[in-house]
BAMINU-901252 format. One record per atom (N, C-alpha, C, O): residue number from 0; x negated, y, z. Coordinates in pm, whole numbers. Each point is the difference from the previous one (the first is absolute). Last residue first. Example, Ala and Ser with C-alpha at 12.3 -4.5 7.8 and 13.67 -1.06 7.14 Angstrom:
<rs>
 guba      X      Y      Z
    1  -1285   -225    708
    1    -82    119      6
    1     77    109     73
    1    -51    111     17
    0     22   -683    -24
    0     89    119      0
    0    -90    120      0
    0   -104     -2     66
</rs>
This chain:
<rs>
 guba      X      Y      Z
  263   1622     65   -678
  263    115      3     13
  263     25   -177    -78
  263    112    -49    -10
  262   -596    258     43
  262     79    -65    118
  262    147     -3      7
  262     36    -41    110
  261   -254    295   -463
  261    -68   -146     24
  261     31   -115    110
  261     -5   -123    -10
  260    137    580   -111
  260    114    -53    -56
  260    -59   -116     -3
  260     66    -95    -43
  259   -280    415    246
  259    109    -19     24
  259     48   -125     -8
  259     32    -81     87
  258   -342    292   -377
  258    -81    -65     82
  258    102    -37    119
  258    -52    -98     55
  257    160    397   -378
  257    -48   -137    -82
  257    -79    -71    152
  257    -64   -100    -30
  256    276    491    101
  256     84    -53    -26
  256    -62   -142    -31
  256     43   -105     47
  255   -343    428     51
  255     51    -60     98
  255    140    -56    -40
  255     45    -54    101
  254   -318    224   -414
  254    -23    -65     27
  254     20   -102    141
  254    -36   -116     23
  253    288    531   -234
  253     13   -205    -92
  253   -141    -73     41
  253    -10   -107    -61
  252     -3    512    230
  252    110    -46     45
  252     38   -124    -63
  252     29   -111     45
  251   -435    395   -136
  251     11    -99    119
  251    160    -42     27
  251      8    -87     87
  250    -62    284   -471
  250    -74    -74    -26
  250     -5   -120    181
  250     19   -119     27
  249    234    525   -147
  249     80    -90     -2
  249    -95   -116      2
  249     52   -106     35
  248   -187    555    242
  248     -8    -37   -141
  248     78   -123     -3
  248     10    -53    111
  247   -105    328    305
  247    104     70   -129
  247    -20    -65   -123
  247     42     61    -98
  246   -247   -198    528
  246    -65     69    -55
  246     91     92   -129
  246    -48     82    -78
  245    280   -463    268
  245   -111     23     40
  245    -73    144    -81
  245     49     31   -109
  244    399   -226    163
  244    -62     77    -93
  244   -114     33    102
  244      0     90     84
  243    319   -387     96
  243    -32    -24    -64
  243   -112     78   -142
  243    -59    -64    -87
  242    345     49    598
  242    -43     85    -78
  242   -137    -92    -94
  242   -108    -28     50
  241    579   -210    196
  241   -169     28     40
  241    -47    144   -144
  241     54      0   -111
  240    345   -337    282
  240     -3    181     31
  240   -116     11    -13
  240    -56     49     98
  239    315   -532   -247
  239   -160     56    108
  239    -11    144    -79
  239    -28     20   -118
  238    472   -416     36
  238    -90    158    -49
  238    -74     42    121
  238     54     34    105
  237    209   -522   -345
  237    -51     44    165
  237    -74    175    -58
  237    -68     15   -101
  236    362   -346   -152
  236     16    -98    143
  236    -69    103     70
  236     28     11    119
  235    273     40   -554
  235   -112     24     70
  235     -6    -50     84
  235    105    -38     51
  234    132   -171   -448
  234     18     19    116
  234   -154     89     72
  234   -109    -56     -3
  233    221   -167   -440
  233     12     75    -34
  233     44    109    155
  233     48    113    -10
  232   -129   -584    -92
  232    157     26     61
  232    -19    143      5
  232     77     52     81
  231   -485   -240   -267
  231    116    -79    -52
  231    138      8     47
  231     92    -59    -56
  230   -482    271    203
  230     -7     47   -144
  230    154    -98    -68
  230     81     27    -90
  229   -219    210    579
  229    -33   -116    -77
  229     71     -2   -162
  229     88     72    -47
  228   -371    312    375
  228    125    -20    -80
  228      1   -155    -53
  228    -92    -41    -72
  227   -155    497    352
  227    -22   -141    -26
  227    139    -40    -24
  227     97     49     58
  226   -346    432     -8
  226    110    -78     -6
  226    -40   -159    -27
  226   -104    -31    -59
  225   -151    549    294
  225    -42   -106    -83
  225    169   -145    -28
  225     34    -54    106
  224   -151    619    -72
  224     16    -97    111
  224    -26   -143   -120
  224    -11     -8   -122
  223    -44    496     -3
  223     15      6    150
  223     16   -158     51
  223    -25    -20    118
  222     -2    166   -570
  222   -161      0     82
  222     45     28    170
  222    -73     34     94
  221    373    -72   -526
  221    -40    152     14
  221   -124    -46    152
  221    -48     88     70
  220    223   -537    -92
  220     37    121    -78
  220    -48    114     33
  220    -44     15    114
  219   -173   -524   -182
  219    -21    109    105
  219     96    122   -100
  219    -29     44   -111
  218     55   -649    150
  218     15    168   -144
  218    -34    102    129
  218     48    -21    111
  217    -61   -581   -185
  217      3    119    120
  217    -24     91    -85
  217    -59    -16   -107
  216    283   -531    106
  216    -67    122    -86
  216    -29    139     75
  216     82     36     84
  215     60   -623   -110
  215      8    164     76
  215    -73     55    -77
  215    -71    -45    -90
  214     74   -365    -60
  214    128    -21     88
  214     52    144     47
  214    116     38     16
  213   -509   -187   -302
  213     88     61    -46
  213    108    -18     87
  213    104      3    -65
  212   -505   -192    201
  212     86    -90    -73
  212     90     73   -102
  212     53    -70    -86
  211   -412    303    287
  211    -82    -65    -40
  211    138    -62    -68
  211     12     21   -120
  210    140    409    172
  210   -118    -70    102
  210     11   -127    -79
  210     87    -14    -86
  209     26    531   -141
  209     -2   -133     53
  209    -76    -64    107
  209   -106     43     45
  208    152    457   -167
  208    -72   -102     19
  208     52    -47     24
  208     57     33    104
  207    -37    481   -195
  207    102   -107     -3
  207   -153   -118     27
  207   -118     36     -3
  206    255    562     11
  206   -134   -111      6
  206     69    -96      3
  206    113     29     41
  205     61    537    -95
  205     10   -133     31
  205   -131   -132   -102
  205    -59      1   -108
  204    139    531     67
  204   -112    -66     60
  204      9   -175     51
  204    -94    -76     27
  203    526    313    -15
  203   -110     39    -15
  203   -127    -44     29
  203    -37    -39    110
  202    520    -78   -119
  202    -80    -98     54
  202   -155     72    -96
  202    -73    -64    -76
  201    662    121    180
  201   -100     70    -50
  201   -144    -43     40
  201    -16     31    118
  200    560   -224   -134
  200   -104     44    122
  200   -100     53   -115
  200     26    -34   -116
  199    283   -208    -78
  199     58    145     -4
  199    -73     47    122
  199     41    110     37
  198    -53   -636     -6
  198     46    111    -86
  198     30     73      4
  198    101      5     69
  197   -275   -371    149
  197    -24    131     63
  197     29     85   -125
  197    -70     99    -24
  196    -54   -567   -137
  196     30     76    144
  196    -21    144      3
  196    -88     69    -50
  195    195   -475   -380
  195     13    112     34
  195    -10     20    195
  195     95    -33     71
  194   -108   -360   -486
  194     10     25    110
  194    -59    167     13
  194   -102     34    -59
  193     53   -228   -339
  193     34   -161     48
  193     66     88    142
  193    110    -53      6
  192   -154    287   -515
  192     -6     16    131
  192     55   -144    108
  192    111    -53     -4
  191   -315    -34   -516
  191    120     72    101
  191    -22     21     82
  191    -87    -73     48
  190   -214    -32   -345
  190     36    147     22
  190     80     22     29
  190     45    114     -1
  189   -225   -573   -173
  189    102     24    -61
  189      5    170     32
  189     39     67    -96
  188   -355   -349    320
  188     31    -49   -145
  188     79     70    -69
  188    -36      0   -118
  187   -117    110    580
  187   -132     22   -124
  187     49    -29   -120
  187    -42     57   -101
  186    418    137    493
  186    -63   -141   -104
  186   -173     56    -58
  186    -38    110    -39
  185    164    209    445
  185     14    -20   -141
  185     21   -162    -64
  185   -106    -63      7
  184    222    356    490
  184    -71    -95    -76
  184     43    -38   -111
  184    112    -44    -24
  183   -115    541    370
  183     55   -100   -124
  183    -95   -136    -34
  183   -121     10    -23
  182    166    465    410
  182    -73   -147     -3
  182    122    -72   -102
  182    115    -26     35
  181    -56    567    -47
  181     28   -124     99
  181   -106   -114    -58
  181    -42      6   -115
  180     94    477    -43
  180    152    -50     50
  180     -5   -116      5
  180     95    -63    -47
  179   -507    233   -117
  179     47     85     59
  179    160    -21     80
  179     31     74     94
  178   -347   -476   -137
  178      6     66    -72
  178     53    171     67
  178    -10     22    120
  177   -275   -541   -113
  177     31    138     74
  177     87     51    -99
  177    -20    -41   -115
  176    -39   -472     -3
  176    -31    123     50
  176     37    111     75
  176    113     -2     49
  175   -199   -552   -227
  175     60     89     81
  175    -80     91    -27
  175   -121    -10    -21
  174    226   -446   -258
  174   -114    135    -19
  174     69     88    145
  174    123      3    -10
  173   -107   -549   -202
  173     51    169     49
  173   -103     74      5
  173   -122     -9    -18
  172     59   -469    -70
  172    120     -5    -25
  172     35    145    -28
  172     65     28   -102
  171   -467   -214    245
  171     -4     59    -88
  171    108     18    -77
  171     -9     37   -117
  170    -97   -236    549
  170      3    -79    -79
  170     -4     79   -139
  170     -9    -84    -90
  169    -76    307    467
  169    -96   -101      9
  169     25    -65   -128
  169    -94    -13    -79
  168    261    517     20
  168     28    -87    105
  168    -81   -145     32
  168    -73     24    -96
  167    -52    456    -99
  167     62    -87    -61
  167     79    -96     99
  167     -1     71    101
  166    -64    461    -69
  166    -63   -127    -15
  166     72   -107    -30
  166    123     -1     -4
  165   -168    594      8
  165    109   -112    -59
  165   -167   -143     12
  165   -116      0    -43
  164    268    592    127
  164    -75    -91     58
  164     80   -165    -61
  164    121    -23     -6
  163     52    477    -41
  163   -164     53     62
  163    -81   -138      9
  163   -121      2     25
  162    555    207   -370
  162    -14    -99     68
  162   -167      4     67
  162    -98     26    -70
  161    556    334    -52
  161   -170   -111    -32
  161      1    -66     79
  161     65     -4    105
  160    396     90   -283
  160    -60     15     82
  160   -159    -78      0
  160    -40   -114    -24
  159    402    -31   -289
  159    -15    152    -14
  159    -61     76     87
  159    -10    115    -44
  158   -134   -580   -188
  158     86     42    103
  158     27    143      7
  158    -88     75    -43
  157    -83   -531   -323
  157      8    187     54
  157     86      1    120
  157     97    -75     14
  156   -415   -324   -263
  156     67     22     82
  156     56    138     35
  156    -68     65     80
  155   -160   -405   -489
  155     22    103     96
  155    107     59     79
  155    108     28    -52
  154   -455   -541   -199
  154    159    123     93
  154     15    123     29
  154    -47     17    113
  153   -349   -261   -324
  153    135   -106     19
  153    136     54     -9
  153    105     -9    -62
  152   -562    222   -224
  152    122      8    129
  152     90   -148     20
  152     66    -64    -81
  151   -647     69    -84
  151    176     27    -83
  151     74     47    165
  151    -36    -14    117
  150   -434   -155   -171
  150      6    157     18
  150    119     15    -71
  150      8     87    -87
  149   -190   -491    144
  149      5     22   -138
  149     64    185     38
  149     49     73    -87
  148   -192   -354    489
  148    -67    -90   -161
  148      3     78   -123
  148    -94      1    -80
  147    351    120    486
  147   -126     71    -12
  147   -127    -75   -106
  147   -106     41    -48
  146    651    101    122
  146    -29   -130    -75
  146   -177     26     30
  146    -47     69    -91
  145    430    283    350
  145    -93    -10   -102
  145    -58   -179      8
  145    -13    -57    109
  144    394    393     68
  144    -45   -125     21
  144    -75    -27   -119
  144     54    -26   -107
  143    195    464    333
  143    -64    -24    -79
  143   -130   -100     -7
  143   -117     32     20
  142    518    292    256
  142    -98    -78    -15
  142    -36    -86   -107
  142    105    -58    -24
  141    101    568    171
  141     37   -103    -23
  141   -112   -115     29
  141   -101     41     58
  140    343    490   -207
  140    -97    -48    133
  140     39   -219    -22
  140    104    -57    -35
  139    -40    576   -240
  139     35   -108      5
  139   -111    -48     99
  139   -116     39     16
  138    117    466   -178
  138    155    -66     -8
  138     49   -150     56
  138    117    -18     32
  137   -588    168   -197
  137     88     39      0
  137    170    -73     26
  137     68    -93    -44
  136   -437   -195    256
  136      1     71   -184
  136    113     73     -1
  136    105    -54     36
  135   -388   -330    322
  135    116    151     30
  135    -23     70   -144
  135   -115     30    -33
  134     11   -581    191
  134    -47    176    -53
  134    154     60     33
  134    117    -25     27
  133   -417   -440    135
  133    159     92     80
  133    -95    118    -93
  133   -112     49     17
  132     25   -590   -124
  132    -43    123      3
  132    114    110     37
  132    116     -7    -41
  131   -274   -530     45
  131    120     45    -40
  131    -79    170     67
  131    -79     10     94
  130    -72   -465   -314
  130    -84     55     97
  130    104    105     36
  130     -4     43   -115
  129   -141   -584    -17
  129     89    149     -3
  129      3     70     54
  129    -21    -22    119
  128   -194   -411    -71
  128     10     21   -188
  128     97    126    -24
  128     52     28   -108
  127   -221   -184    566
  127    -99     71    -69
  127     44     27   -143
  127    -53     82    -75
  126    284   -333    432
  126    -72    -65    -83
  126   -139     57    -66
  126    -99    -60    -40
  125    422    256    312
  125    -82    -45    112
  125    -78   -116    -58
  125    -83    -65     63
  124    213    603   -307
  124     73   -145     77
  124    -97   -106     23
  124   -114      6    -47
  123    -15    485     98
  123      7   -115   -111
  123     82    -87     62
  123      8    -31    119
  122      8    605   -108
  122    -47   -107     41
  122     17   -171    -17
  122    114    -30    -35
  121   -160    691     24
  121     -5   -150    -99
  121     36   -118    100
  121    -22     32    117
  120    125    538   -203
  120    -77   -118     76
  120     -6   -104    -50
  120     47    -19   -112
  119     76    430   -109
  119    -14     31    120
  119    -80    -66    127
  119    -68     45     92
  118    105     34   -685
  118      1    -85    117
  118     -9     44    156
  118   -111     45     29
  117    127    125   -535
  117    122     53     75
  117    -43    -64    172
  117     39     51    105
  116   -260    -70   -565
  116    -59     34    106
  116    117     74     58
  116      9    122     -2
  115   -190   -579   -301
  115    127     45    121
  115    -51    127     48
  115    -96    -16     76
  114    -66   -384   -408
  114     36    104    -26
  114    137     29     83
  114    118    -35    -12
  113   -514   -355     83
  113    158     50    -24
  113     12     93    -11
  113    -48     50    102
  112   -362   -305   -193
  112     24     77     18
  112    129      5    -47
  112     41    -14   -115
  111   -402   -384    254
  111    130     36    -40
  111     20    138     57
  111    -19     22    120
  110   -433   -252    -54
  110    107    -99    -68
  110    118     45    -52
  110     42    -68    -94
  109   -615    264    210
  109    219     37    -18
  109     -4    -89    -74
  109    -66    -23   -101
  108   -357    -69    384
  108     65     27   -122
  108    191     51      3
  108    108    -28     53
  107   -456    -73    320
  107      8    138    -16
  107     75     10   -131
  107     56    107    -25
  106   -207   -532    255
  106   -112     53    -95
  106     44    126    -35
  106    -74     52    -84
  105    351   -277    398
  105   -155    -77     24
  105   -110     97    -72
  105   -105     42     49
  104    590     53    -32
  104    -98     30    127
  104   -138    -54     15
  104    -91     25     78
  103    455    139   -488
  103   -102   -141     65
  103    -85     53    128
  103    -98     73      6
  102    544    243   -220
  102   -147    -43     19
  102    -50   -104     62
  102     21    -12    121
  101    452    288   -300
  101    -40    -97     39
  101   -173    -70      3
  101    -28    -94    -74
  100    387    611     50
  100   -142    -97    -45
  100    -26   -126     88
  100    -38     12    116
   99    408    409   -224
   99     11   -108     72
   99   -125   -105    -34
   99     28   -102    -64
   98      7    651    -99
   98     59   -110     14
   98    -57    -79    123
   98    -82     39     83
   97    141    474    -39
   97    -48   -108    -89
   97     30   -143     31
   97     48    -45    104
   96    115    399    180
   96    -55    100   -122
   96    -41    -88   -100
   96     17     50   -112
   95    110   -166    582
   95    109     70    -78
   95     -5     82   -160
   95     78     67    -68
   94   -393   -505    211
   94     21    164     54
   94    106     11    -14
   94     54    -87    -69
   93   -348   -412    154
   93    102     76    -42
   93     24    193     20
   93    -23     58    106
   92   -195   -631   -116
   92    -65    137      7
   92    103     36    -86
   92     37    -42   -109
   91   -207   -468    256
   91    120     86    -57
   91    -41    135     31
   91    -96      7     76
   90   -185   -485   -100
   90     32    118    124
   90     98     48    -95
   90      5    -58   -109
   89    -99   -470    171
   89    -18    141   -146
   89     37    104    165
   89     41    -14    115
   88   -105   -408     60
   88    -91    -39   -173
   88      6    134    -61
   88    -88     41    -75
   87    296   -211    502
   87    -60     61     28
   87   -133      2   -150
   87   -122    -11     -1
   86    569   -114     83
   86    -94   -118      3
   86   -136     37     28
   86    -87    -85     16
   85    491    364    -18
   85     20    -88    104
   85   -128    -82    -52
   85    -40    -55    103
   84    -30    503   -261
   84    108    -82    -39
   84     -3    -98    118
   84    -91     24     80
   83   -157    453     29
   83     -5   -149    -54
   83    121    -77    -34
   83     88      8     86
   82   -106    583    -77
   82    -31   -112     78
   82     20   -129    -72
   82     71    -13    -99
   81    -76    606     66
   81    -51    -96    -24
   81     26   -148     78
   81    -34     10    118
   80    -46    541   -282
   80     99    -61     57
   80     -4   -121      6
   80    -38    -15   -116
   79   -322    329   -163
   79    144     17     34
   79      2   -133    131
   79   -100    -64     32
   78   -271    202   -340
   78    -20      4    156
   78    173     26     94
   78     29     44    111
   77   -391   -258   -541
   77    102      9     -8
   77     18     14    210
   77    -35    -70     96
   76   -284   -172   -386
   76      1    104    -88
   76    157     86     40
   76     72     32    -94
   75   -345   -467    397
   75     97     37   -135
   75     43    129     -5
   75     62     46     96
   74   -435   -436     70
   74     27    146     68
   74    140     13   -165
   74      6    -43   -115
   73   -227   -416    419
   73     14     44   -126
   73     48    187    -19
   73     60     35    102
   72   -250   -413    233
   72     95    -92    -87
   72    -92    123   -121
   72   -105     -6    -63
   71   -178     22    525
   71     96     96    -85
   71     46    -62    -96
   71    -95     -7    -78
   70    -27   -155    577
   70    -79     -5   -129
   70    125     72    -81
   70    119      0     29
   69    -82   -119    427
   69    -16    131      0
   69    -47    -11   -152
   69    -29    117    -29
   68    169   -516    286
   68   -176     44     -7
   68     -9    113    -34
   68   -116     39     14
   67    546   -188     35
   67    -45    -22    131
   67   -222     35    -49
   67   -101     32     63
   66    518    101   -379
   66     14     62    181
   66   -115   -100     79
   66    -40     51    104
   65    -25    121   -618
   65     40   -122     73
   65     27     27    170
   65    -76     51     82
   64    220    324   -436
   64   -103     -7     44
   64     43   -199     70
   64    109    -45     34
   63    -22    470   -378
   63     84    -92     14
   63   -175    -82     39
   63   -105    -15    -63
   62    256    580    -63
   62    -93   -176     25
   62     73    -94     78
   62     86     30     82
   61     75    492   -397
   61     62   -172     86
   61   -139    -41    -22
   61    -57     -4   -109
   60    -64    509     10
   60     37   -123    -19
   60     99   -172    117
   60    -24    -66    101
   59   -205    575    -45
   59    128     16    -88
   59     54   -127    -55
   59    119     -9    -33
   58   -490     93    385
   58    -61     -3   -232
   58    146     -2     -6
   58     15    -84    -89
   57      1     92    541
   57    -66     75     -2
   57    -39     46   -190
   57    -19    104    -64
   56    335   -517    186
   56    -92     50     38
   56    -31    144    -44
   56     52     36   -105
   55    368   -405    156
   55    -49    138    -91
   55   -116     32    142
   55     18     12    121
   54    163   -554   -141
   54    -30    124     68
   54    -45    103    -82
   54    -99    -29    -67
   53    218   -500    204
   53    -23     52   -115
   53     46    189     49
   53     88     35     78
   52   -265   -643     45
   52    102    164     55
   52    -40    139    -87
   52   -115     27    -33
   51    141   -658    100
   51      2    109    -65
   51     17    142     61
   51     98     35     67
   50    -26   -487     86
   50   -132     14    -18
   50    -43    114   -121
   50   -106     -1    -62
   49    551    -99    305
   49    -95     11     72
   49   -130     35    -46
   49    -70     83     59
   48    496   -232   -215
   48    -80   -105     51
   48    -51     41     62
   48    -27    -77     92
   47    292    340   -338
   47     84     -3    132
   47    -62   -141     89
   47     52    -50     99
   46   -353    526   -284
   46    102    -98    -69
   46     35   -104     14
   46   -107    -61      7
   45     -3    585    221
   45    -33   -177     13
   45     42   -100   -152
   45    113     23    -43
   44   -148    559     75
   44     49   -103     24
   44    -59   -137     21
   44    -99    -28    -67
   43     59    599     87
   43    -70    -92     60
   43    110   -138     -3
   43     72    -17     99
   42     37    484   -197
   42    -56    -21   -118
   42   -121   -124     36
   42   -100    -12    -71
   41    463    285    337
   41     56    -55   -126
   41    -66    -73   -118
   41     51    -43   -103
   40   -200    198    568
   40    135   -102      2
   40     46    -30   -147
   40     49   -107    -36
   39   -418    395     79
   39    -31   -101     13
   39    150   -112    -18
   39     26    -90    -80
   38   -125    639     23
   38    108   -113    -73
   38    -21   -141     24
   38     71    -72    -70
   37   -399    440    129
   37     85     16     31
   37    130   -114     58
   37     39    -39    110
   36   -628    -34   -201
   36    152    -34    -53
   36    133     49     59
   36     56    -89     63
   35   -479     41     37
   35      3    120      3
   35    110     40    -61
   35     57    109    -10
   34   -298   -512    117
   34     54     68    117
   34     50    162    -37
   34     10     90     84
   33   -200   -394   -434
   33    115    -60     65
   33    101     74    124
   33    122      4     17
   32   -554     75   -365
   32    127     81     51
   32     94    -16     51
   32     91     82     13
   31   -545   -277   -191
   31     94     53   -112
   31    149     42     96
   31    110    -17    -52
   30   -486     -4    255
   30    -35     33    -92
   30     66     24   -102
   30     -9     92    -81
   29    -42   -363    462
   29    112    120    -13
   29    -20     90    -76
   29     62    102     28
   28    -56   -623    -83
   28    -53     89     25
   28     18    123     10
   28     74     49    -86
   27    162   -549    230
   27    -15    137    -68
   27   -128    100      2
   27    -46     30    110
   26    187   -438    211
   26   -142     17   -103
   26     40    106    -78
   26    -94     79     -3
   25    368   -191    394
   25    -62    125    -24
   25   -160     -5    -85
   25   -103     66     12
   24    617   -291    -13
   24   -109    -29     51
   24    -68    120    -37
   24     32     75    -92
   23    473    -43    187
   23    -91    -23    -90
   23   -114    -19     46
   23    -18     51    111
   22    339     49    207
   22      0   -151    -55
   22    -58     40   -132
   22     58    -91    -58
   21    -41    449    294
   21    -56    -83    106
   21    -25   -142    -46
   21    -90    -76     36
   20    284    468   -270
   20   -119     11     -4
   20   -104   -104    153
   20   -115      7     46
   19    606    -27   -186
   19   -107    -52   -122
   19   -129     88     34
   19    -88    -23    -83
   18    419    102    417
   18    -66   -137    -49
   18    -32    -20    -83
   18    -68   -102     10
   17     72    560    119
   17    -35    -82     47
   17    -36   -159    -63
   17   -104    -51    -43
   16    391    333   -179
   16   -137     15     -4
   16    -92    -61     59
   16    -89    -59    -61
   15    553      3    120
   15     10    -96    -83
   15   -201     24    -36
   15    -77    -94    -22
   14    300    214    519
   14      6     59   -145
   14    -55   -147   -135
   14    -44   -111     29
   13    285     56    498
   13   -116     -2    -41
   13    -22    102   -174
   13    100    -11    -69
   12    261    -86    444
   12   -114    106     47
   12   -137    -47    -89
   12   -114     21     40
   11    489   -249   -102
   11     37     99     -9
   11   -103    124      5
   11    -18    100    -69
   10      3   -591    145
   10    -18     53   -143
   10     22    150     -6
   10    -64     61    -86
    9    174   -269    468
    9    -57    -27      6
    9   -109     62   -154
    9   -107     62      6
    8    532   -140     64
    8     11    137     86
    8   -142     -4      7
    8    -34    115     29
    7    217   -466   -326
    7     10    115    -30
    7    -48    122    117
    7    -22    112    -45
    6    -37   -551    201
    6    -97     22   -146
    6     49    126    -46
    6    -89     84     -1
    5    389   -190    358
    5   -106     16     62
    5   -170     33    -79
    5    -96     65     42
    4    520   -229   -237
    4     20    145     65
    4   -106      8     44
    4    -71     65    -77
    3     68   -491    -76
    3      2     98   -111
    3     11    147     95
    3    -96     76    -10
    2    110   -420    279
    2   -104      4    -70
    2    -42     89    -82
    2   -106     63      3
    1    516   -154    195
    1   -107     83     43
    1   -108     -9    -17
    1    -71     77     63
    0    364   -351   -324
    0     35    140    -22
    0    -73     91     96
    0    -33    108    -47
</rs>
């Protein structure tokens, strides 16, 4: 655990711009606009082997680049939102405005278009065969477990408070999220509420992450401090006061949550 504190206070002082502009390799050409990229934190991913990294360039386009020789995979037609399935084989690409596009990372082809443009966020279960989606649609806030073979609904999930943030858990049992009135864990199977923290608290902007066994779990609320929580006696064990909104964006903050929650 001082490990972890000492990694969070440590993380703190760093921006999320910075490091991806320190840990991407610098074969890019700048030509097409990497450094000029407002929005880097949001638009520079790994995919979760490593040998992929995929990036809105300067051409308006996703390239999807080999990380260690810098050689160019594949460029895709498309400059929304974005990140790798766990096998690191399809990219996903998402707006609040258009659909849910499943793309071959190897050769750029669309594999599967979900018709969604309520979506807020996305993210896959730890098999890759689902992908569960946080929209906000008049009136209704919820999640939404998509079949990604056959672009059908498993489940949907409504809550009456949005929801900012939702992962899966290791074994792909749950789903945790942020929400506006508290840290909830979802069934993946069924959409019951499995466990509830910090209910009727207000968790703006709130960030969530499992750690590696699913034993704990860490959520940054409204961005002031960081919580750690075991997941099975539903018990907090420890809260680090640390100012967490780096730079004012939620992007670096779930990334110091996600990176946290590696040592718990």
């Amino acid at each position: 655990m001082k490990k972890l504190i000492t990694t969070v206070i440590l993380l703190t002082g760093i921006t999320l711009n910075v490091f991806a502009q320190q840990e991407i390799p610098m074969f890019f050409d700048s030509e097409l606009g990497l450094q000029s990229n407002d929005n880097i934190e949001r638009r520079v991913v790994y995919s979760p082997d490593g040998s992929k990294i995929a990036t809105v360039l300067g051409n308006g386009k996703i390239t999807i680049w080999d990380s260690t020789s810098g050689r160019e995979i594949t460029r895709i037609d498309n400059n929304f939102f974005f990140l790798f399935s766990p096998n690191g084989r399809q990219l996903v690409t998402f707006s609040t405005a258009e659909d849910i596009i499943i793309w071959d990372a190897a050769s750029g082809v669309l594999i599967q278009r979900i018709q969604s443009t309520s979506v807020r966020n996305i993210t896959f279960s730890p098999n890759g065969d689902h992908l569960a989606e946080i929209f906000q649609e008049s009136g209704s806030n919820g999640i939404r477990i998509w079949n990604i073979a056959n672009g059908t609904v498993i489940k949907n999930i409504e809550h009456s408070q949005r929801i900012w943030s939702a992962t899966y858990s290791p074994n792909g049992m749950h789903i945790l999220a942020a929400t506006n009135d508290g840290i909830i864990i979802w069934s993946s199977t069924n959409g019951n509420i499995h466990n509830a923290i910090g209910s009727g608290n207000r968790y703006v902007s709130g960030t969530t992450k499992y750690n590696p066994n699913g034993r704990y779990a860490a959520y940054a609320a409204n961005n002031i401090a960081l919580h750690i929580f075991n997941t099975e006696t539903n018990q907090e064990t420890r809260v680090i006061p640390v100012q967490l909104s780096i730079g004012g964006t939620v992007g670096n903050t779930f990334f110091i949550v996600q990176m946290a929650a590696k040592y718990l």
